[in-house]
Each structure stands twice: as structure tokens, then as C-alpha cells.
N, C-alpha and C positions, 0 to 999 in steps of 0.2 A: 393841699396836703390831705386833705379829709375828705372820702367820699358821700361821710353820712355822719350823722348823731343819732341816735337814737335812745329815748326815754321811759322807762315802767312806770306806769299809773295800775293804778287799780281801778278809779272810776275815768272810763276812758270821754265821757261827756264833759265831765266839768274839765278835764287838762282841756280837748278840743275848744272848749269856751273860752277858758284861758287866751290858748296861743292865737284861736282867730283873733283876739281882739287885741292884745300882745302883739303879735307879729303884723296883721293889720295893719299898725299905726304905723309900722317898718314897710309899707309900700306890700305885705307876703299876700296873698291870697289868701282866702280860708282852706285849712286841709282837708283831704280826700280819704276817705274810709274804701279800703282795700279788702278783698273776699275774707282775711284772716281778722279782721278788727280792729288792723292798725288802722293810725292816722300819719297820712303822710302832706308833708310843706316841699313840694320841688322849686325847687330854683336852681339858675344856672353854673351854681358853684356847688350845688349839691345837694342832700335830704335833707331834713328833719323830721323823725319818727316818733311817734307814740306809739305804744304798747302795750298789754298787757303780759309779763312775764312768761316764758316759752314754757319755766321750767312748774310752773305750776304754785310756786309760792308767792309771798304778799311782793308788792312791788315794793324798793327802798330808795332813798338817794343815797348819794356817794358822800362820806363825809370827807369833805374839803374839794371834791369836785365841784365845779362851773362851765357851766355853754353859755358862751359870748356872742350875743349876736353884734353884727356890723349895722351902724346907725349913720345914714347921712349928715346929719346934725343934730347940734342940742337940743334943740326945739324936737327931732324926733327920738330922741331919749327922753325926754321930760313926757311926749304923747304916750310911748312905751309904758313906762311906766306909771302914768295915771292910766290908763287900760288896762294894765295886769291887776292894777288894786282895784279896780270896778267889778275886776271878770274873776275874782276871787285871790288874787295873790296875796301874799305877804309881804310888807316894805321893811328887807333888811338890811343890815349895814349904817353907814354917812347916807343922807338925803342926796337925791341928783346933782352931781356937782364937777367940778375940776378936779384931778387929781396929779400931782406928776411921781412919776417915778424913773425907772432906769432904761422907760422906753420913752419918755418926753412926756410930755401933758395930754391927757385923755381925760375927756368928759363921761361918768363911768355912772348907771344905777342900776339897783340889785333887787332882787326879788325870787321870792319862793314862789315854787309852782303850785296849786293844791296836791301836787303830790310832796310835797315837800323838796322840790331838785332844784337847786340855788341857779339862779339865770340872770345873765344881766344883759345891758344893752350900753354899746361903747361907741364911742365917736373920737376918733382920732384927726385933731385938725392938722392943717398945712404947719409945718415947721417955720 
């Protein structure tokens, strides 16, 4: 469904530190700084961007927006997220855990970016 995501930071190092060690733990590579200063995460289902704003002002997040990344298992959402809080994130929400709701049970944990952009990492098991 989605070609890309893409994220505003203002300090493009510490996001970068973040998501390699964040997404890392998710099997990602570390991301590739492009001529204009993004950062970019490719994989085969599509990007993940960093950026500094086109339009010249401070970067923000979206309130009530979330990028969910896909987690093979618990154990790699619990890595996830002890990696985001090492690499500067914030632990927000319920602590790593089960949840279910109207899409079945998903193992679900959340975190702020140093740019302040809510991110989580989900694991949906077999029914």
C-alpha cells in the first residue's frame, strides 16, 4: 500500500542513531545519507525517510500519528525497543506487551523518536 514514509527531524544524527539501532534490531541495515541529507532505510517493501523539512521551518510530529514497523517476533520488539531507549528514544504508552483488539492479539511497543514522532514495533502472531 505505501511506497515510503518519511520523517522531519531537525537534528538529522541523533534520528539516524536512533533508527540504526531501532531498526537494526528489526534485521534493517543502517541508513544511507542521500546528496540532499536525507536518510534513507530501503527494503523490499519500501523506504523509510529522514529529513530535514523542504519547507524551511522546525520539524514536528503528527499529533495522533504512528509508523508501525513489522517485527518478526517478541523477542524482536522487546530488542526494538530496548535499542530505541539506548539510542535516545522515549518509552511511551503500556510497557512491551500483548494487546488484542478488533484486529486479534498483537504484541505492540511504542516509542518517541528524538524528534518527538511516536513509532512502534508490532508483531502479529499466527491465529
Amino acid at each position: 500500500m505505501f511506497s515510503h514514509v518519511m520523517l522531519g527531524t531537525d537534528d538529522i544524527d541523533a534520528s539516524k542513531a536512533f533508527y540504526d539501532a531501532a531498526l537494526g534490531a528489526l534485521g534493517v541495515k543502517p541508513g544511507r545519507s542521500d546528496d540532499k541529507g536525507r536518510v534513507i532505510y530501503m527494503q523490499p517493501t519500501g523506504l523509510f525517510l529522514l529529513g530535514k523539512p523542504i519547507d524551511g521551518e522546525p520539524a514536528c510530529h503528527a499529533n495522533g500519528g504512528t509508523v508501525g514497523f513489522a517485527a518478526p517476533s517478541t523477542e524482536a520488539v522487546d530488542a526494538w525497543h530496548a535499542a530505541g531507549v539506548a539510542a535516545g528514544g522515549t518509552p511511551i504508552e503500556d510497557a512491551p506487551g500483548f494487546r488484542s483488539n478488533a484486529f486479534g492479539k498483537l504484541y505492540l511497543a511504542y516509542l518517541r523518536d528524538p524528534a518527538g514522532n511516536k513509532v512502534c514495533a508490532l508483531y502479529r502472531p499466527a491465529a
